[in-house]
N, C-alpha and C positions, 0 to 999 in steps of 0.2 A: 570274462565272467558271464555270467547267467542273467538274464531279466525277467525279473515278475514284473507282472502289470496288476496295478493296487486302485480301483476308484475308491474314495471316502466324501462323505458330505460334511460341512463345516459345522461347528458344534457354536451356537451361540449362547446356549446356560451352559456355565461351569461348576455349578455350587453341588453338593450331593447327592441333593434330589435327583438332578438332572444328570448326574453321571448313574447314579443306582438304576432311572429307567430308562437309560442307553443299555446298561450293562443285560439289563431284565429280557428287553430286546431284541435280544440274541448279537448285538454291536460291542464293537471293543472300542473304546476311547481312544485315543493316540494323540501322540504331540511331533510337530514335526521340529525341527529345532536347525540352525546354523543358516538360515535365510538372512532377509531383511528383518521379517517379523517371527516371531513364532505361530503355528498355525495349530486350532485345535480342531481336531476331526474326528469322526467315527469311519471303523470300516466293518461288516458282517464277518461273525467269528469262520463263516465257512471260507470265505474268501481269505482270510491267514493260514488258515491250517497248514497249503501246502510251504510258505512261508515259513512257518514256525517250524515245522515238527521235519526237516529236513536237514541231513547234515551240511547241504550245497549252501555256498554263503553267496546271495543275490545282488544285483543294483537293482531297486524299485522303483519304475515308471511310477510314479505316484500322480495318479488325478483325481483332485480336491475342488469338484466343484466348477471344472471349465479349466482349473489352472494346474500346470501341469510342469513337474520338476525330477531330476531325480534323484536318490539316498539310498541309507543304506539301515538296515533295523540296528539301532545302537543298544535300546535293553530289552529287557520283557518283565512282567512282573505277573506273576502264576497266583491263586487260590492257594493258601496253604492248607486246604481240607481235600478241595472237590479239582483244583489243577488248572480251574479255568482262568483263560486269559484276562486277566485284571487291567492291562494300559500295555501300550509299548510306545516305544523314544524312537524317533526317526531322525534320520541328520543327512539334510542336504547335501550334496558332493557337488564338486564342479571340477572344471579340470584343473584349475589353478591352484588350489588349494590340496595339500593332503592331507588325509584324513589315517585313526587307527583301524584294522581290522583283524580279525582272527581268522584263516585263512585253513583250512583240512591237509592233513599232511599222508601222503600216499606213497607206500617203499615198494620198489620197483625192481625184480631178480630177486636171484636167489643165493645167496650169502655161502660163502666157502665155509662158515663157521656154521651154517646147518647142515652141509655136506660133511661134517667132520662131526656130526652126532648133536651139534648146538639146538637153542630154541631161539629162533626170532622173536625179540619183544617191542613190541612200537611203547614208547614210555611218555611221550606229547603225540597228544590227537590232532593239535592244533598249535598253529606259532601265530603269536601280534607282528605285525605288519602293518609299518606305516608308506605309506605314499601316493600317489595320485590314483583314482582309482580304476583309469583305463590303464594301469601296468600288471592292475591286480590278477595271476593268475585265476582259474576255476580249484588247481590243487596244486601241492608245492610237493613234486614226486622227487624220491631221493634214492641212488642210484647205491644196493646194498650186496651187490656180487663181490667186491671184494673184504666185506667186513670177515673178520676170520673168528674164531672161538673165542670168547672173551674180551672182543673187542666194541668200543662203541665209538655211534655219532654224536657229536654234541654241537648244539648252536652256533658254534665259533664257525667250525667247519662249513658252514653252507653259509652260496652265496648265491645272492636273487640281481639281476637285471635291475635297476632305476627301484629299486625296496630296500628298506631298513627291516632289520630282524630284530625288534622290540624284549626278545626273552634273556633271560641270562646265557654269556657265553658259556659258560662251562653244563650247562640245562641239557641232560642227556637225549636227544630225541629217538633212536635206538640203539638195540645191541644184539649180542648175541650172547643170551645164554648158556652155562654148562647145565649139563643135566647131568642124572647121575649115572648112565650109560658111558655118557663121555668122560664123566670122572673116572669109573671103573678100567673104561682103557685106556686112559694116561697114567694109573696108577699102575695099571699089569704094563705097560710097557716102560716105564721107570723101574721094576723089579728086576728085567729080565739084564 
């Protein structure tokens, strides 16, 4: 997986005030959470951006002040007017322990069912994935040369290395659709 490196300073008021003129700041609030203690921090909205708004899912060097651990971004919570970054949940990893994650899923070839007139449709962008988090790939690529016209992949079918696949088995992750080109010639060649 990937590493961002995150400094933040330690937040000692918690009450409104004190988060309203973090936020005012141009600082986002944060909690870090699955330590000893919970830790509250700010970090500068420019320093998350690449963080947030990227579909790569990161481990985060987090340094808080001289001390220094690492996680992984667990929520976010957006403006519902203006979009800005309101707080995010961070949750320490270690390697003993596993943890959940949502993980990008990436189909790889080229499908006998779109050579046969089909349309490839990726139907999960993303699969929950639990387990330690040095097993975690960077993308969980899925091998679709042989799907054929109206066939799909579903959750059951894939299997990960030392990972659990948290979604429902039957949870279609692609297929390959008919279009109406390839209806028209299964139908003319069914007359003949």
């Amino acid at each position: 997986m990937k590493v961002f490196e995150l400094k933040g300073t330690v937040r000692t008021d918690l009450g409104k005030k004190a988060t309203k003129a973090d936020r005012a700041g141009d600082n986002v609030p944060c909690v870090l959470y699955g330590g000893a203690e919970n830790v509250h921090f700010t970090a500068t909205a420019s320093d998350l951006r690449k963080l947030i708004y990227s579909p790569e899912v990161y481990i985060v060097n987090l340094s808080v002040d001289g001390k220094t651990c690492k996680a992984i971004m667990k929520s976010l919570q957006f403006h519902p007017v203006s979009d800005r970054v309101l707080h995010i949940d961070f949750l320490e990893v270690s390697e003993s322990k596993p943890v959940v994650v949502e993980i990008p899923v990436q189909l790889n070839g080229l499908a006998e069912g779109v050579k046969a007139g089909g349309k490839l449709a990726l139907e999960m962008r993303k699969l929950r994935v639990k387990g330690l988090y040095t097993n975690f790939p960077e993308k969980i690529n899925i091998d679709v040369t042989s799907l054929g016209l109206g066939k799909t992949i579903q959750v059951g079918a894939l299997k990960l290395e030392n990972l659990e696949i948290l979604n429902a088995k039957n949870a279609v992750v692609a297929q390959v659709k008919l279009t109406r080109a390839a209806r028209g010639a299964a139908a003319a060649a069914a007359k003949k």
